[in-house]
N, C-alpha and C positions, 0 to 999 in steps of 0.2 A: 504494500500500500504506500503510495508514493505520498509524502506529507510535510518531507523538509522545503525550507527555501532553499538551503544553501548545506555544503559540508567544510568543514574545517578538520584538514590533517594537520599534526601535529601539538599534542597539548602541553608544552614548556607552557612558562607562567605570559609569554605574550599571544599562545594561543585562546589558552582555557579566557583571558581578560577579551580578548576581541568575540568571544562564543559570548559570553554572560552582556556584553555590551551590544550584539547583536540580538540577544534573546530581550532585554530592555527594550528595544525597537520594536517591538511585535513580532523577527522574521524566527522561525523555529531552525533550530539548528542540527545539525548531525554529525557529532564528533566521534572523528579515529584518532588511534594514535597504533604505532609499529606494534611498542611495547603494548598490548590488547589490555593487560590489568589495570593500564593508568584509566583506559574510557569508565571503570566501572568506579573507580578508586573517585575520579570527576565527578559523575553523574549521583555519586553518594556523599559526597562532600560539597565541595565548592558548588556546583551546579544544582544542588537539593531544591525542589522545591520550583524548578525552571522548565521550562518547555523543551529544555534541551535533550533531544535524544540520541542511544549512542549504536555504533555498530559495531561490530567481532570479526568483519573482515570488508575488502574492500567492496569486496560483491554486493552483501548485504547493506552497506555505505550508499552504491550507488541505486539501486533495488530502490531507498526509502526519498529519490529527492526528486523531486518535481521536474518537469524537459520545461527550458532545456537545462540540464542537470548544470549547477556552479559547486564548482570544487577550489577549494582555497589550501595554497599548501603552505605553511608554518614550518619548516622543515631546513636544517643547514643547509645554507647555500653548497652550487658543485654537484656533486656526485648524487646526493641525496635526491634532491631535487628527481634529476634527469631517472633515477629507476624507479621512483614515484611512479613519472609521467609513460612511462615502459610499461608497468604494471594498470596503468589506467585506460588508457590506450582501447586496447581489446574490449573493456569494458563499455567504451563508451556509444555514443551515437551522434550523426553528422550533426552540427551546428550547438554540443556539450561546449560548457566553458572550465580550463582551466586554469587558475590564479594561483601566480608564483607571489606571496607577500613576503618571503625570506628578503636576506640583501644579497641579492646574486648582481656577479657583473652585468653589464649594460649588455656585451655580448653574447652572452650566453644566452640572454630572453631573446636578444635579435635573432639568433642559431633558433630557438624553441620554435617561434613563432614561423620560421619557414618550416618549421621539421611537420607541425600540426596543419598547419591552412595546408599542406600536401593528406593530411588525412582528413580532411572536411573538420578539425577541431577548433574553438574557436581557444586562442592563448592573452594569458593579460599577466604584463610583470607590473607589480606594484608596489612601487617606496611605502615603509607604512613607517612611520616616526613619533616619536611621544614616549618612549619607553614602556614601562609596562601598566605607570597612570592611565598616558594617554591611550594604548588599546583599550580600559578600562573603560574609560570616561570621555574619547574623543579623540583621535589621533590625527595629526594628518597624514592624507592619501594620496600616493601620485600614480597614477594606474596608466599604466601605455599599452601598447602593441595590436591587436586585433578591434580595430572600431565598433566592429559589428556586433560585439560584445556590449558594449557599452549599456547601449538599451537596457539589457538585460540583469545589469549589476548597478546601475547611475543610482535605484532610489535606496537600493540597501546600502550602498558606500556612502554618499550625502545623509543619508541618516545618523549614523554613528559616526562618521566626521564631526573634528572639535567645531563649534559654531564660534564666529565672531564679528564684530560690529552689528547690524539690524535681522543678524542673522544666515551671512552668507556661510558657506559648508566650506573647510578647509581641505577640500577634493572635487578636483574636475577635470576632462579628460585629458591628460600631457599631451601624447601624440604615437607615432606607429611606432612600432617594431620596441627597441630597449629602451625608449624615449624616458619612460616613467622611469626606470630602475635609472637611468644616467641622470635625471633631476634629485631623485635620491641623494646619489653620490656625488656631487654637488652639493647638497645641502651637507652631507656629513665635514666635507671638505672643508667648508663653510664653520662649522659646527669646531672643527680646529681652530681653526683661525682666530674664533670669536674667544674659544677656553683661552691659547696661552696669549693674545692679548689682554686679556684678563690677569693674567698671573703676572705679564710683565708691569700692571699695575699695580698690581698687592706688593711684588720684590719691590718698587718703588718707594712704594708708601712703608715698606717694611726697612728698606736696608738702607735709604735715600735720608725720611722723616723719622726713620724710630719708634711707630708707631705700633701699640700693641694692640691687640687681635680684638679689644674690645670698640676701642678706636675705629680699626679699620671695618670693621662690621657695620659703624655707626656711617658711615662713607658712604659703602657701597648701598646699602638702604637708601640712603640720601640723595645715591645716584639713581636711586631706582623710578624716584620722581622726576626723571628728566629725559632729556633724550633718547639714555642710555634704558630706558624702563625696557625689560625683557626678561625672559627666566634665567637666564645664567647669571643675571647680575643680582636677582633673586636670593638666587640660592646661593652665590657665595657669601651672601650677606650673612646667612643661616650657619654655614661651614662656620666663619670666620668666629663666631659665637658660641659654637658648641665644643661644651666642654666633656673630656672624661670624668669614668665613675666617683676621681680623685679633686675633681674641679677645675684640672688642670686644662686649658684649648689641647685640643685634640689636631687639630692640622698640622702646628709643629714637628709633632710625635710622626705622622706617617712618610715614609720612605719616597723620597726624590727622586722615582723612576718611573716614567708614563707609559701604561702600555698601550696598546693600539692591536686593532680588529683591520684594521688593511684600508676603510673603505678611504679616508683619506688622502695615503699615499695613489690609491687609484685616480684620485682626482689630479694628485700633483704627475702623474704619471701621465693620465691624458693630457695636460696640458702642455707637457712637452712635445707629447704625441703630434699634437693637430698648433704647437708654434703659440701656444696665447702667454703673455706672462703671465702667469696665477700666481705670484710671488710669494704674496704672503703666507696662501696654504702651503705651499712648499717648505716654506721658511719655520710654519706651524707644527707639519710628519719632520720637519730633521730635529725642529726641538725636545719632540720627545726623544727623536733615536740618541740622541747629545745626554739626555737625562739619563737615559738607562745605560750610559757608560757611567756607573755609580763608583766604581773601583778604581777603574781611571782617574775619574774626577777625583776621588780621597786624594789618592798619588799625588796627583799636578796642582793640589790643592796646598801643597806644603813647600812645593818648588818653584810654581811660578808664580813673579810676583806682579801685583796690579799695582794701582796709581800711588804712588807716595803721600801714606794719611790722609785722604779727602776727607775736607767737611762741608758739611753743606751750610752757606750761609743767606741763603734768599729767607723767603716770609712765608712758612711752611702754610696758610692757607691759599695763596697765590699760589702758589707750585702745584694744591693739591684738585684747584681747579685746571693747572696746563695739563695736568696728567688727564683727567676727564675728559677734557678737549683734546686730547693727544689721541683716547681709545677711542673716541667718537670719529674722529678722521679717519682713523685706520680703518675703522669698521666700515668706513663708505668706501676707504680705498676696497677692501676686499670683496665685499659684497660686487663692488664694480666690476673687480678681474672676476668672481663666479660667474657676470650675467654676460660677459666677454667671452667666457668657456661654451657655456650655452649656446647661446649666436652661433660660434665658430662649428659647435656639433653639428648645430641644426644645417648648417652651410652643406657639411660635409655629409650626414645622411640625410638631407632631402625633410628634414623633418619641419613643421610647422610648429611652433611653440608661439604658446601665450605669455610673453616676458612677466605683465601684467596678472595673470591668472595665476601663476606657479609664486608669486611673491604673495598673492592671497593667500595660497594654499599652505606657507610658511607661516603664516600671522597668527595662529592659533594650532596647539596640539602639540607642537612638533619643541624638538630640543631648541633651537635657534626664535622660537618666536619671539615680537616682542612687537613695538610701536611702530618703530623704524621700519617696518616693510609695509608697513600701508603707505609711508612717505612713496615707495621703490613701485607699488601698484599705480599711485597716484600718476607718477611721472612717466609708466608707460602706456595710463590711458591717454593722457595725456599726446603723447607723441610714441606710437605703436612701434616706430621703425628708430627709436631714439638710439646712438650708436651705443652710447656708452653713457654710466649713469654720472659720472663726475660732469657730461655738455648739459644734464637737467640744472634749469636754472635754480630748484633749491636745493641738490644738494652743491653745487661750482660756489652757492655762498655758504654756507654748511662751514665748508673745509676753507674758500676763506677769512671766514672768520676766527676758525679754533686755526689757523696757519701759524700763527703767533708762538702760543702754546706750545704746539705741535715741535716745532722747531728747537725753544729751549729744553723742551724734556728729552726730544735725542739727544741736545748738546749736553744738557746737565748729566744726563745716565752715562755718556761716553766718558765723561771726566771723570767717573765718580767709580768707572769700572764695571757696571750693570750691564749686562747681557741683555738687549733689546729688538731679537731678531726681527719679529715682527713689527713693532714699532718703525723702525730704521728700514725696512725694506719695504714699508706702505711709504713711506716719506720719501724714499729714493724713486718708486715707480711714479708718484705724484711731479716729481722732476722731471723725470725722463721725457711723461708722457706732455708735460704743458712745453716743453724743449723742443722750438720752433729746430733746430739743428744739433744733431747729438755726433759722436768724433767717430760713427761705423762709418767715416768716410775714411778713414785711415785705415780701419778694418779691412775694408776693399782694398785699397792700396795694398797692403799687407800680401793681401791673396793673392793679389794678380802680381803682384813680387814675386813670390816664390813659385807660388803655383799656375799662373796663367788664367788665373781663375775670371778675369772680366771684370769688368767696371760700369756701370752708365754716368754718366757726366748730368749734373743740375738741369743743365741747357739741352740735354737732349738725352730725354729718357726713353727710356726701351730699346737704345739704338748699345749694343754691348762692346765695349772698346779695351783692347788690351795692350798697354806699352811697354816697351823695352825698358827694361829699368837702368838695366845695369851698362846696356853699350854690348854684351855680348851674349846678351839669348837672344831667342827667336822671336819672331812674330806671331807664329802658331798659339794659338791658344786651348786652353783645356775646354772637353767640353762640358756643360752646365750640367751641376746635376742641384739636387736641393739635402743636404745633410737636417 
């Protein structure tokens, strides 16, 4: 008897929270999992009491759910995933849906989605973010690849998506093929950037002003009222204040080594990939890798020596508004270079993206929300095709206004010996990029020195010109490739 809406494999603690949040909705649910005791160990505990019901193999799963059948898979990305889809397969029937919500690569759902529309299946990868609250109570949703699908899944996704402002749904449809899973990875990219910006605040306010954790708690609270208002800056407010069973703050106490799940460095990796500077997240995956050389650090920590005694003499409340103004720049630096990444994908797979849509869909639910991205909606209703978010006219004043700021807190942390990667490398891209003329004119030179590698001249571009540097090469030149 066919009765479900939907099935959910996998019940880790962000499956079982997206079933109970969809069973809130009205839609009835049907949960598997590999290991068969957890569905029942579920549907006798946490799910008690719920419309949720379960099945003892995949047949019997798909047996209970209504055509055209939606299967949602919760499952480690990779391998997992794909013998799922192996196993389901057979089971199913022309124009069934199945939903990868893991974090799988962007290619992989693109691989999915041709391997299925070859068997009449319809395929949807879907960023789902929020932690295991946000599946609880709201997450946000970025669902790409198979259109046709869409229909079929819009009011159960917009329903349990986090709501925000007069009510719009923090999900709606990305675009084909890995579209959803690569705005994901993006956002997680993003989702770096924003943390050790953040920390290179705190080390500020901590090793700069001498501020202790009761202080700095009271700060970042205080930032929370202002531009910078979002959940990261939330909750370090909460970290910075909580203490152990002893009284003592507890952040001191925990170990200096950041680990990471990949999705990140995947972002800093496309972006080498497809030429965009994504600087900051970059700068964001090497500062953990930098942290977790923990041993190291001790070592060089006894040997190498920094700046001779700094002290700081400014007006420790001045300073501790440049710093705010310093993370607020950076944050539009970076969010800029993510919406640069974007673009540049969509270029390259043909994709259509709602610049404007995908910064709603960030505004509530998701780790990164906060105020700031209705500014990043606003600006691409505004202008749909806008290149890059530093030409919108509010934030180009944004960043020149905190410019000031911005400027003495690199200079002040470089003197002081403060490791500021992200700081210093949003400051540097902010140069480069307003840098009516940069010196890769020497670069050129360079190449076609040694290599023959070509040049084009100001005055005549496209036309590719190679000179004899030396008096005894050739004229021959190499021919063009792109590194």
């Amino acid at each position: 008897m066919a009765e479900a809406d939907i099935a959910l494999i996998g019940l880790a603690v962000m499956g079982q929270n997206l079933i109970l949040n969809m069973n809130d909705h009205g839609f009835v649910v049907c949960a598997f999992n590999r290991t068969v005791s957890k569905v029942d160990s579920f549907l006798q505990n946490e799910a008690k009491g719920t419309k949720v019901i379960g099945a003892h193999s995949l047949e019997e799963m798909v047996s209970k759910l209504k055509s055209p059948r939606r299967i949602v898979l919760l499952v480690k990305a990779g391998e997992a995933v794909d013998d799922f889809i192996q196993k389901l397969v057979p089971l199913l029937e022309k124009g069934d849906i199945i939903i990868d919500g893991g974090n799988s690569e962007y290619r992989d759902t693109t691989r999915r989605c041709k391997e299925l529309k070859a068997k009449g299946l319809l395929f949807v990868g879907s960023g789902v973010s929020g932690g295991e609250d946000g599946a609880r109570y709201g997450p946000s949703l970025m669902p790409g690849g198979h259109k046709e699908a869409w229909p079929h899944i819009k009011h159960i996704f917009q329903s349990i998506a986090a709501k925000v402002g007069t009510g719009e749904a923090c999900c709606d449809w990305v675009g084909d093929e890995g579209a959803g899973h690569f705005v994901k990875m993006v956002h997680n990219g993003i989702e770096y950037g924003d943390m050790q910006l953040i920390c290179e605040a705190y080390q500020l306010m901590k090793d700069v002003l001498h501020m202790n954790h009761d202080e700095m708690a009271e700060v970042f609270k205080a930032w929370n009222k202002t531009e910078l208002d979002s959940f990261l800056i939330e909750i370090t407010a909460d970290i910075l204040k909580f203490r152990d069973p002893k009284g003592k703050p507890l952040l001191p106490q925990i170990k200096d080594s950041a680990g990471q799940k990949g999705t990140g460095k995947w972002t800093a990796i496309s972006s080498l990939e497809f030429g965009v500077p994504v600087t900051l997240i970059g700068e964001a995956v090497f500062a953990r890798c930098l942290s977790s050389l923990k041993d190291e650090r001790l070592t060089a920590s006894k040997q190498l020596a920094g700046p001779n005694d700094p002290k700081f003499s400014g007006d420790k409340k001045t300073f501790l508004e440049d710093i705010r103004q310093a993370l607020y720049a950076s944050k539009i630096i970076s969010y800029a270079q993510g919406f640069m990444l974007l673009r540049q994908a969509a270029k390259e797979f043909n994709w259509c993206l709602n610049y404007g849509g995908i910064a709603l869909m960030w505004r509530g639910g998701c780790i990164i929300r906060s105020v700031f991205l209705g500014k990043i909606k606003d600006a691409f209703d505004a202008n749909p095709d806008l290149q890059n978010l530093l030409l919108d006219q509010f934030f180009m004043k944004a960043v020149q206004n905190c410019q000031e700021s911005w400027r003495r807190v690199v200079s002040t942390g470089v003197q002081m010996g403060i490791p500021m990667p992200c700081f210093s490398t949003a400051l540097s891209f902010y140069d480069g990029y307003r840098h009516k003329m940069l010196p890769a004119n020497l670069i050129q030179a360079q190449r076609d020195y040694f290599g023959a590698h070509t040049y084009e001249l100001l005055c005549q571009p496209d036309k590719f010109i190679h000179t004899n540097w030396t008096g005894h090469g050739g004229n021959v030149s190499s021919s063009s490739y792109n590194a």
